[in-house]
VEXBAKOL-148637 format. One record per residue (C-alpha): residue number from 0; residue in three letters; chain; x, y, z. Coordinates in steps of 0.5 Angstrom, whole numbers. Example, Ala and Ser with C-alpha at 12.3 -4.5 7.8 and 13.67 -1.06 7.14 Angstrom:
<nodes>
{node 0; 'ALA'; 'A'; {25; -9; 16}};
{node 1; 'SER'; 'A'; {27; -2; 14}};
</nodes>
This chain:
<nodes>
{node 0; 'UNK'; 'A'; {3; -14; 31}};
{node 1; 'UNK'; 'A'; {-1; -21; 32}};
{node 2; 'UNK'; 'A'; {2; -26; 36}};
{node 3; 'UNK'; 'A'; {1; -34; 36}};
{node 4; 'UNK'; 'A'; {1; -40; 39}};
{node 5; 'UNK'; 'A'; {6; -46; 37}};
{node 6; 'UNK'; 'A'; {10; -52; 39}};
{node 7; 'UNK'; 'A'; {17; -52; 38}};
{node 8; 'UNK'; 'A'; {25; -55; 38}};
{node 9; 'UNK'; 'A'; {30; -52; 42}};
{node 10; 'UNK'; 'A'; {35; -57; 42}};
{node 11; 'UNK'; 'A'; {36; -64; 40}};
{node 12; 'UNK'; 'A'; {33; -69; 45}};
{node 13; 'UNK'; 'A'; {29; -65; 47}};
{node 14; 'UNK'; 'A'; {21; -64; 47}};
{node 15; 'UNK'; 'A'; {16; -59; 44}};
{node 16; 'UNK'; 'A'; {14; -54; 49}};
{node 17; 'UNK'; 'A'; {9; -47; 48}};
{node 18; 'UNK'; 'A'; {11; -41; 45}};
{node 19; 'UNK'; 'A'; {9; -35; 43}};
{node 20; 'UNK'; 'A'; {11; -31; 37}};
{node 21; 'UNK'; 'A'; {10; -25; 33}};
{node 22; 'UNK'; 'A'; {6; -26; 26}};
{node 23; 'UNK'; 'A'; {11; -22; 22}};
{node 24; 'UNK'; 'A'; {8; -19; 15}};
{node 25; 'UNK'; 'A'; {6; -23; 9}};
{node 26; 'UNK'; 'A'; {9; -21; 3}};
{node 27; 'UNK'; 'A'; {11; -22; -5}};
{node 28; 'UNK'; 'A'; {9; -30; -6}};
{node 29; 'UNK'; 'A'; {8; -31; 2}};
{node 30; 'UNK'; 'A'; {0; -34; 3}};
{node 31; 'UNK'; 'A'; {-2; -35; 11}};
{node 32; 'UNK'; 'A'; {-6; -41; 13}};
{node 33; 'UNK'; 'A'; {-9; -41; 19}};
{node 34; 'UNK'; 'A'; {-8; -48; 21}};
{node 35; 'UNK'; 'A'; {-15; -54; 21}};
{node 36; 'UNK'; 'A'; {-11; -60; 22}};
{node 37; 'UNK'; 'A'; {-3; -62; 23}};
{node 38; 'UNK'; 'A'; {-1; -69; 22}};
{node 39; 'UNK'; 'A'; {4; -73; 27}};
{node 40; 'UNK'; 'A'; {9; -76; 24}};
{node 41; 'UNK'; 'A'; {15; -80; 26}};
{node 42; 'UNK'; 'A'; {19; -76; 23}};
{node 43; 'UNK'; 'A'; {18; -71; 27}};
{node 44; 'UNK'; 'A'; {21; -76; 34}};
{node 45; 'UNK'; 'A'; {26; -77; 30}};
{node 46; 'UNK'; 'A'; {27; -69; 29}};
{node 47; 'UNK'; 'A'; {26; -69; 35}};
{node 48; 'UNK'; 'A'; {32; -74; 37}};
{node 49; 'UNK'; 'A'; {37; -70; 33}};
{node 50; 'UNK'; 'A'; {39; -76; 27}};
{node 51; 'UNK'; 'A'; {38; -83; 24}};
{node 52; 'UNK'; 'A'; {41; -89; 26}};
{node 53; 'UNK'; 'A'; {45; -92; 21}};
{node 54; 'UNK'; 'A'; {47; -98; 27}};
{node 55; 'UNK'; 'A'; {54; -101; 28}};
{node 56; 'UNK'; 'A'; {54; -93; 33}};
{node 57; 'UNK'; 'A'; {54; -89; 27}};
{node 58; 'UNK'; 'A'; {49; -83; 26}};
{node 59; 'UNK'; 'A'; {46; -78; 21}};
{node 60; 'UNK'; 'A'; {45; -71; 25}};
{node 61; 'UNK'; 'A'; {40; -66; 23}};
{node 62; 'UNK'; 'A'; {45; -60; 26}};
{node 63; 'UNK'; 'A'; {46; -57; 20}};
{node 64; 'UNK'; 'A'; {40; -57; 16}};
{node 65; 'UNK'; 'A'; {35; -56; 24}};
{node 66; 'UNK'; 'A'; {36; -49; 27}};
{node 67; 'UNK'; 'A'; {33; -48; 33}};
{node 68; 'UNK'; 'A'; {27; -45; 34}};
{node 69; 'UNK'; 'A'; {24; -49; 29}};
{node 70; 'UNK'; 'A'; {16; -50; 30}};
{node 71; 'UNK'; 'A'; {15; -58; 27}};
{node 72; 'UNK'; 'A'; {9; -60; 24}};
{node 73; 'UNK'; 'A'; {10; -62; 16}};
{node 74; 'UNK'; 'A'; {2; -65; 15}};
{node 75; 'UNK'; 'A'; {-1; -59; 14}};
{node 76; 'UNK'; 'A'; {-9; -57; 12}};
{node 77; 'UNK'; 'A'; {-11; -50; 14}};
{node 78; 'UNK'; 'A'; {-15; -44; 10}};
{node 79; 'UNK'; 'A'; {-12; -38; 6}};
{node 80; 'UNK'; 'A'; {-13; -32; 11}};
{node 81; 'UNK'; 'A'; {-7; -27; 8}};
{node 82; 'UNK'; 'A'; {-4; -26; 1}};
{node 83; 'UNK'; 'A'; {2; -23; -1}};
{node 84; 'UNK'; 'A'; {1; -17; -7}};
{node 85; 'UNK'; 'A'; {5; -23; -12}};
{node 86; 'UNK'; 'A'; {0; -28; -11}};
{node 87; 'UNK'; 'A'; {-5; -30; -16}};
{node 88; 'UNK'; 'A'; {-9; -36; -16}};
{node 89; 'UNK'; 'A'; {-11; -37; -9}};
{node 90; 'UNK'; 'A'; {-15; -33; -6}};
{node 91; 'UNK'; 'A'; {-17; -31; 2}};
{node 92; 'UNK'; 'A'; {-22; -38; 5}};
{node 93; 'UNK'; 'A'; {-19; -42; 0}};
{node 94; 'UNK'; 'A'; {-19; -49; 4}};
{node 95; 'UNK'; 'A'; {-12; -53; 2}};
{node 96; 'UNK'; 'A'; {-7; -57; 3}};
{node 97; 'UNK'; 'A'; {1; -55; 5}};
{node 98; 'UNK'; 'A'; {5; -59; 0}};
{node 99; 'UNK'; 'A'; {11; -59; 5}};
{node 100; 'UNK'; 'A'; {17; -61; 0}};
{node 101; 'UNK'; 'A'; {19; -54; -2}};
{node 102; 'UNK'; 'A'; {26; -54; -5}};
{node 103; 'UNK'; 'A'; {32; -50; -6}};
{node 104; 'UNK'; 'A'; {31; -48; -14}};
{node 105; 'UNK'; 'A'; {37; -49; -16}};
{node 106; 'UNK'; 'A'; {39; -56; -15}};
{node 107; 'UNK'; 'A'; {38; -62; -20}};
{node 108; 'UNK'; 'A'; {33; -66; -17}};
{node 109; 'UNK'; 'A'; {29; -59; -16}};
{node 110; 'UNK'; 'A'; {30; -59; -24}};
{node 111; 'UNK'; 'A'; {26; -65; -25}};
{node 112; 'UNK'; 'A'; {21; -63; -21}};
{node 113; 'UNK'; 'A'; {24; -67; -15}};
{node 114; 'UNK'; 'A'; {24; -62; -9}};
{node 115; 'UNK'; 'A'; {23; -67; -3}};
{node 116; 'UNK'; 'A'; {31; -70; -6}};
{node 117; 'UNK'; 'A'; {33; -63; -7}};
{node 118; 'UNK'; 'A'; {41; -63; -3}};
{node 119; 'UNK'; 'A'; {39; -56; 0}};
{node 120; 'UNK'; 'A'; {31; -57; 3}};
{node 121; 'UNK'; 'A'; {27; -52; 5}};
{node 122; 'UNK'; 'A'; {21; -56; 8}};
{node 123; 'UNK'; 'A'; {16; -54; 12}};
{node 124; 'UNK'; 'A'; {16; -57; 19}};
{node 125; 'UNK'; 'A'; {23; -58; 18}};
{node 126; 'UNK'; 'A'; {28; -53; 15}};
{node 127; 'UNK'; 'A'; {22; -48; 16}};
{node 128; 'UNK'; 'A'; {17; -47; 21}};
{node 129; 'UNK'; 'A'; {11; -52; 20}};
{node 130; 'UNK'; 'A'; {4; -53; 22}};
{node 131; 'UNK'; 'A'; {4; -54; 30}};
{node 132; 'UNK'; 'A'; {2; -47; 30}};
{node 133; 'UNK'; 'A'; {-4; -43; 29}};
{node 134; 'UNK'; 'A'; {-3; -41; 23}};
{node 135; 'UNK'; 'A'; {3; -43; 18}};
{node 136; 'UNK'; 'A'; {6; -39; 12}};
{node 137; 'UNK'; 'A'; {8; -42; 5}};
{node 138; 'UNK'; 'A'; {13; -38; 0}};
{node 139; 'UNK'; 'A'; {8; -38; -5}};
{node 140; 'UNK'; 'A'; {2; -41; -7}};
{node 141; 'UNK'; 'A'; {4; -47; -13}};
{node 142; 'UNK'; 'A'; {5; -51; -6}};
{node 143; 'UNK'; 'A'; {-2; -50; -4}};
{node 144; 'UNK'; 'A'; {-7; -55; -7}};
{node 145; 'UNK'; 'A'; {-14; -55; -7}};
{node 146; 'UNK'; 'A'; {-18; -60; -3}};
{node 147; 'UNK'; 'A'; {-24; -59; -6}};
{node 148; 'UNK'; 'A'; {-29; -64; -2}};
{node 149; 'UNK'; 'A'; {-24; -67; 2}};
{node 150; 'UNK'; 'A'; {-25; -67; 9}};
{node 151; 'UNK'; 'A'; {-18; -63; 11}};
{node 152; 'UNK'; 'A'; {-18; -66; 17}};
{node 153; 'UNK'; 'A'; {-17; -73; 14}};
{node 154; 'UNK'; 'A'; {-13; -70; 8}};
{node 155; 'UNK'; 'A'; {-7; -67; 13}};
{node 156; 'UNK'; 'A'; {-4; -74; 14}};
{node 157; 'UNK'; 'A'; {-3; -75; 6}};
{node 158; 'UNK'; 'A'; {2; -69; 6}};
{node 159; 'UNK'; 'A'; {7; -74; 9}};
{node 160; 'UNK'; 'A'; {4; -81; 11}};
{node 161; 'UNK'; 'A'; {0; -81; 4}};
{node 162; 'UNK'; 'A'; {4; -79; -1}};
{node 163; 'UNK'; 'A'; {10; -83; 2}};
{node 164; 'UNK'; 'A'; {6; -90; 1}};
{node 165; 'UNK'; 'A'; {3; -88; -6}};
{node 166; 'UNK'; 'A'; {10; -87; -8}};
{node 167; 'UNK'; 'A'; {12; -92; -5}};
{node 168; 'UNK'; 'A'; {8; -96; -9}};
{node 169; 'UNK'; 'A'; {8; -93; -15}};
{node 170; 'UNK'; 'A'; {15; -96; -15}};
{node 171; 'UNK'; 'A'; {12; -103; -16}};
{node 172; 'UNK'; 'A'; {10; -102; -23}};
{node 173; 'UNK'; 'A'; {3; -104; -25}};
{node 174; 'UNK'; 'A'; {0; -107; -19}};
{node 175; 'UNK'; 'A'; {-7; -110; -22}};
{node 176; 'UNK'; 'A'; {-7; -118; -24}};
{node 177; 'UNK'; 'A'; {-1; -119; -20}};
{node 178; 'UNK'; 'A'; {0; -123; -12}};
{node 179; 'UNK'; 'A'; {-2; -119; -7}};
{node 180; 'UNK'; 'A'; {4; -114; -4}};
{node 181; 'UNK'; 'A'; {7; -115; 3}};
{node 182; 'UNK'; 'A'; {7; -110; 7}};
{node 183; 'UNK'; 'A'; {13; -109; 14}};
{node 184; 'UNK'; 'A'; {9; -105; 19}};
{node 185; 'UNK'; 'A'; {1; -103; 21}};
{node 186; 'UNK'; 'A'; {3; -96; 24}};
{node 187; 'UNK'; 'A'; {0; -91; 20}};
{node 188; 'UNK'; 'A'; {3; -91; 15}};
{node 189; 'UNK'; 'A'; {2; -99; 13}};
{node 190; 'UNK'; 'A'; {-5; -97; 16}};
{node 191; 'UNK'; 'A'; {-6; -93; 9}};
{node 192; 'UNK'; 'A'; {-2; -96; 5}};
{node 193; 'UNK'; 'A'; {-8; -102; 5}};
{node 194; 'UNK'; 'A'; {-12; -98; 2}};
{node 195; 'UNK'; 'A'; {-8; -94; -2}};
{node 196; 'UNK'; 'A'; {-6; -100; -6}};
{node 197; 'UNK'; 'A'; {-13; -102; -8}};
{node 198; 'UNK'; 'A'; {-13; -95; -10}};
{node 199; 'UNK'; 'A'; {-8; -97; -15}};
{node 200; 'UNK'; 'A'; {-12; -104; -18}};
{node 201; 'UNK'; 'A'; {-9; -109; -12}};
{node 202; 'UNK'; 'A'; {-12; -115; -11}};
{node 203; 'UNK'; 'A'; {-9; -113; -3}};
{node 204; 'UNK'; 'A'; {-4; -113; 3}};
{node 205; 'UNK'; 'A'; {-1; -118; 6}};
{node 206; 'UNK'; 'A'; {2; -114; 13}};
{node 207; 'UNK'; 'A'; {7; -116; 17}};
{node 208; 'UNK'; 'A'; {7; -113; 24}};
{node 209; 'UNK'; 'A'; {11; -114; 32}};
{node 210; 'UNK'; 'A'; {5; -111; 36}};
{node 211; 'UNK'; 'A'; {-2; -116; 37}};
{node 212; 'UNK'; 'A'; {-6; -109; 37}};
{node 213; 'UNK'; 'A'; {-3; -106; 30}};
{node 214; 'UNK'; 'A'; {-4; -113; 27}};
{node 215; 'UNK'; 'A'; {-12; -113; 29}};
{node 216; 'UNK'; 'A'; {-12; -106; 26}};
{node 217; 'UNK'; 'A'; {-9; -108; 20}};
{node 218; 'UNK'; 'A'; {-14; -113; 18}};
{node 219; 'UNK'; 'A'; {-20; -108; 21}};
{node 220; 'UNK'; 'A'; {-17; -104; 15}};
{node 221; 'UNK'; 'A'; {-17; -109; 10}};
{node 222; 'UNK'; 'A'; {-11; -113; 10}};
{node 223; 'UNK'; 'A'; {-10; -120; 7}};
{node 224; 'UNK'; 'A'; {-8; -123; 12}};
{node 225; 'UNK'; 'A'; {-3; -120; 18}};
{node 226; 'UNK'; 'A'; {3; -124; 20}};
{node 227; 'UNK'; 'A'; {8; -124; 27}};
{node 228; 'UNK'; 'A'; {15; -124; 25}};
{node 229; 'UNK'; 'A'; {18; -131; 27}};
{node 230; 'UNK'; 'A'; {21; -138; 25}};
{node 231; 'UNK'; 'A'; {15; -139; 22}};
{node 232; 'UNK'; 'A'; {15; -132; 19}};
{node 233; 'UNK'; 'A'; {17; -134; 12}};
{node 234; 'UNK'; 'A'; {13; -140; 10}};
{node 235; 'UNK'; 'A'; {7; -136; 13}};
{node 236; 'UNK'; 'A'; {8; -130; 8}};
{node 237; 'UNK'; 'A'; {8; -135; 2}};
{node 238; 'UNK'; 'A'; {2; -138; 3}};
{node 239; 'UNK'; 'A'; {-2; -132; 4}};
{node 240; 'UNK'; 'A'; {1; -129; -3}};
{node 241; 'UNK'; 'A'; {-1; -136; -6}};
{node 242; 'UNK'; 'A'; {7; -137; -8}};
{node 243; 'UNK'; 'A'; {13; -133; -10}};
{node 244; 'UNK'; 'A'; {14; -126; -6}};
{node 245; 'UNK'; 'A'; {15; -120; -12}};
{node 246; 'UNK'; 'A'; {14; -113; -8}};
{node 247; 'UNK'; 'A'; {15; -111; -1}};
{node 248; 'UNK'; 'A'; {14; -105; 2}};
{node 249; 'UNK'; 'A'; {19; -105; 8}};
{node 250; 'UNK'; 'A'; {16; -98; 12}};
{node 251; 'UNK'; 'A'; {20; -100; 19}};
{node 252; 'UNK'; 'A'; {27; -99; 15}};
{node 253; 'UNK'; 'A'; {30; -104; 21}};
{node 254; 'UNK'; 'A'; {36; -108; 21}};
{node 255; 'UNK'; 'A'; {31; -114; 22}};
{node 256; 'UNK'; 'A'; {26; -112; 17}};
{node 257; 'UNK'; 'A'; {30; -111; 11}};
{node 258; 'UNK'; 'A'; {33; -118; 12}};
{node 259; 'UNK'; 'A'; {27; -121; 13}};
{node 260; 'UNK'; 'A'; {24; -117; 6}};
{node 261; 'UNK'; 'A'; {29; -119; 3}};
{node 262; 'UNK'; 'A'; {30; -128; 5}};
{node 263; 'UNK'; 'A'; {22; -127; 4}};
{node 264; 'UNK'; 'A'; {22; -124; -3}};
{node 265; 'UNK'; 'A'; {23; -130; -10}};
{node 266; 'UNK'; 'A'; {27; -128; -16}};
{node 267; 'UNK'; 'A'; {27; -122; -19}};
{node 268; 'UNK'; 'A'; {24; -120; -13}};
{node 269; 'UNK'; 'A'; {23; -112; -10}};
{node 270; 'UNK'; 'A'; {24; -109; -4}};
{node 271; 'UNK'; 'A'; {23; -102; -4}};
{node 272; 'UNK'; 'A'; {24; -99; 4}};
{node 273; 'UNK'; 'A'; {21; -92; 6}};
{node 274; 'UNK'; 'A'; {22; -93; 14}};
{node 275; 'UNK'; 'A'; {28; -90; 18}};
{node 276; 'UNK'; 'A'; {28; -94; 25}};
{node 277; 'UNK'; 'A'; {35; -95; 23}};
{node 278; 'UNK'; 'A'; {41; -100; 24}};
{node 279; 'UNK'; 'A'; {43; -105; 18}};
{node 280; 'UNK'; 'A'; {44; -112; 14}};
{node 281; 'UNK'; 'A'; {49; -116; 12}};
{node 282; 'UNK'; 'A'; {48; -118; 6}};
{node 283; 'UNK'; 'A'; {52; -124; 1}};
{node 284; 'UNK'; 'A'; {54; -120; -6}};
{node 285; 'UNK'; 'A'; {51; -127; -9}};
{node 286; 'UNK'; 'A'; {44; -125; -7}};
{node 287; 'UNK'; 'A'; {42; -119; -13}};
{node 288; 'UNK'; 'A'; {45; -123; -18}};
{node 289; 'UNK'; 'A'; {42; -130; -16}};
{node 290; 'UNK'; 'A'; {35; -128; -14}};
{node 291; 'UNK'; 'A'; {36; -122; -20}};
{node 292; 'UNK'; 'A'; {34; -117; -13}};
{node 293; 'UNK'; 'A'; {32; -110; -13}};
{node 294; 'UNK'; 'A'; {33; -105; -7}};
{node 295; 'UNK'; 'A'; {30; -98; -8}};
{node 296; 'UNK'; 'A'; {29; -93; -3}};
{node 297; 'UNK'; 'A'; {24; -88; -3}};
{node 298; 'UNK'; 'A'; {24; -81; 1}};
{node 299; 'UNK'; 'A'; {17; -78; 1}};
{node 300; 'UNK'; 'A'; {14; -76; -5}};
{node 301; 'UNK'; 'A'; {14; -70; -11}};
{node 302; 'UNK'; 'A'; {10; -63; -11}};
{node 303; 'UNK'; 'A'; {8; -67; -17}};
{node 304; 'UNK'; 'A'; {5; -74; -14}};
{node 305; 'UNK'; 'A'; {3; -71; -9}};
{node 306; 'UNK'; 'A'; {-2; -67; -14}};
{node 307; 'UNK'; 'A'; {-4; -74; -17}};
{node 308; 'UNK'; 'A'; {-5; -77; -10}};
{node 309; 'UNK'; 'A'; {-10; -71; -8}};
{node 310; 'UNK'; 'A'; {-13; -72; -16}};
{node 311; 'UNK'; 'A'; {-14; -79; -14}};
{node 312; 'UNK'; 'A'; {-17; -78; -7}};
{node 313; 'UNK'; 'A'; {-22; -73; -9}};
{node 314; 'UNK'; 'A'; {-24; -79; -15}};
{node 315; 'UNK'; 'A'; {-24; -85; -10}};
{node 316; 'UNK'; 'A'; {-24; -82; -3}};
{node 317; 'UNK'; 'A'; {-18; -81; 2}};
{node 318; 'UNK'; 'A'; {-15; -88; 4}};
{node 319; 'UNK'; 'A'; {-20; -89; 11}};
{node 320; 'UNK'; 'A'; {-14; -91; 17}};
{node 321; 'UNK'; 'A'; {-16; -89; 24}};
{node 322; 'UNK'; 'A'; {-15; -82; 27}};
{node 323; 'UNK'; 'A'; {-13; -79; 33}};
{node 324; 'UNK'; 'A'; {-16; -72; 34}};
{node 325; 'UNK'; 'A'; {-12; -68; 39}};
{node 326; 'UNK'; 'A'; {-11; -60; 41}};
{node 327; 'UNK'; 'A'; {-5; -56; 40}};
{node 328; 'UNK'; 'A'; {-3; -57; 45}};
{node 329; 'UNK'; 'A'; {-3; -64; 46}};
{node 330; 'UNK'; 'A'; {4; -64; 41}};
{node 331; 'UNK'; 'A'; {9; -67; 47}};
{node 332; 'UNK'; 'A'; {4; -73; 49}};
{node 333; 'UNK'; 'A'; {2; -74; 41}};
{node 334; 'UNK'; 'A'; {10; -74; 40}};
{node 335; 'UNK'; 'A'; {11; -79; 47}};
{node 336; 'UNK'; 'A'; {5; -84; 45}};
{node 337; 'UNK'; 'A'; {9; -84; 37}};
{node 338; 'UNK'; 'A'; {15; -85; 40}};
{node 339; 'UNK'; 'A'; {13; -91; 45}};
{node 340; 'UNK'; 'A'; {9; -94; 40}};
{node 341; 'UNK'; 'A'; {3; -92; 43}};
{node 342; 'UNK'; 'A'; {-1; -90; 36}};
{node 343; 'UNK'; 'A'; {-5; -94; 32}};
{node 344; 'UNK'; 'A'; {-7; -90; 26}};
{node 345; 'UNK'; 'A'; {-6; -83; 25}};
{node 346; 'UNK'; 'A'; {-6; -77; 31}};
{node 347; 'UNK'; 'A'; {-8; -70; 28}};
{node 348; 'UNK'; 'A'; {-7; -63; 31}};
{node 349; 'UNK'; 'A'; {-12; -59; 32}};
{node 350; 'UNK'; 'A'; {-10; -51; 34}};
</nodes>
């Protein structure tokens, strides 16, 4: 029986290590893929960590959902290299990119197409062994998509990192012939969401970012302007909309950055929040009725959009955001640099 490289999860706390394990067969609706590129993703260091900080010493745990050995890894692109007997529509060197939000098929949410909100998931490098692997498997081939043109390597990263921003913004409404959208945080996921943005008709971005260097990169990609957290920060953020602030995309999901979204955000103003560093605010009642304030949040994307965005993609080209090239075996230092704030743009893994 073949064998493989991986890096898995053990326990909460810990970090990846190597492993190798048994290929079992592929049957019925199963495709493998032998993997091109696997994203690093922060959600992985949280999966690492075990849960979510809700602040105030309350927490959101993985333990039932997370069995251990689980080989993390959501942000897949691989090629076909084995079908099952049921499978139709894909075939052996096919290229494609894994849409990781598998759900349960039975849930309401899976009923409206919605499986990355599915109550009982199923999601690849999550609840089900992923992408930092040699070769990952799929239950059936309508999770696959073709990436034509597409560089897989680039393309890895939208599965999570992509998809999460052009949903995200999505919930905007219609961007074009509107102020520009701010933008909390030039990690790798506000890196792309400037580009992703302007996909979506808007005059631009307008980042607010802690860290000098992710600022720099963040107008190297095109911001608007790129503004420091601080007394000052308000004031700055208006005059580089050029007047009331509509839309924020909070992508930290702090405490701290959700107030300022929302101190920073005029009448009839929207804060959508995707990040989940956690913690909590402090919010008077008398905010969403006075400013007519909306606050969504947004959870990765569906099977759907993450279709339409690769549509878009293979129209417009894949939104441009720096990225780190690193073997397999770099996952434990890739996930560390994530952690510790080390990485501008994108890492990719490559087996």
């Amino acid at each position: 029986m073949r064998r493989m490289r991986c890096y898995q999860i053990n326990e909460f706390g810990g970090s990846v290590e190597p492993a190798d394990i048994e290929l079992l067969p592929v049957t019925g609706s199963s495709v493998r893929l032998k993997v091109i590129a696997a994203g690093v993703c922060h959600s992985d260091v949280h999966i690492c960590e075990g849960h979510y900080d809700l602040g105030g010493g309350r927490k959101i745990s993985f333990a039932e959902r997370i069995k251990f050995p689980r080989t993390l890894g959501h942000e897949v692109s691989g090629e076909v290299v084995e079908v099952g007997p049921d499978v139709e529509g894909v075939a052996v060197g096919d290229v494609c990119l894994v849409c990781s939000w598998i759900g349960c098929g039975e849930c309401e949410q899976c009923a409206q197409g919605l499986e990355n909100l599915c109550v009982n998931p199923r999601f690849v490098g999550v609840n089900r062994d992923g992408g930092f692997a040699e070769f990952v498997d799929v239950p059936d081939p309508r999770y696959l998509i073709d990436l034509g043109q597409l560089d897989p390597i680039a393309a890895a990263p939208m599965v999570c990192s992509g998809l999460t921003t052009f949903s995200a913004l999505k919930k905007f409404g219609p961007l074009e012939g509107r102020r520009p959208i701010v933008v909390v945080g030039a990690g790798g996921l506000g890196l792309i969401a400037i580009a992703v943005a302007r996909m979506l008709g808007s005059v631009g971005v307008v980042v607010v970012e802690l860290d000098a260097a992710k600022r720099e990169a963040a107008l190297a990609a095109g911001a608007l302007a790129a503004i420091a957290p601080g007394e000052s920060a308000l004031e700055d953020i208006r005059q580089a909309v050029g007047g009331p602030v509509w839309a924020v995309l909070d992508l930290v999901g702090s405490g701290s950055t959700a107030k300022l979204a929302v101190d920073a955000l005029d009448k009839t103003g929207k804060l959508v929040v995707v990040g989940l560093f956690g913690g909590a605010i402090d919010l008077p009642v008398p905010t969403f009725p006075l400013k007519v304030l909306t606050i969504q949040g947004s959870y990765t994307g569906s099977p759907a959009e993450l279709r339409e965005f690769v549509a878009l993609a293979r129209e417009k080209g894949l939104p441009a955001a720096p990225l780190d090239k690193r073997p397999l075996s770099a996952a434990p230092a890739a996930l560390a640099d994530l952690k510790a704030g080390r990485v501008i743009g994108r890492v990719v893994l490559q087996p």
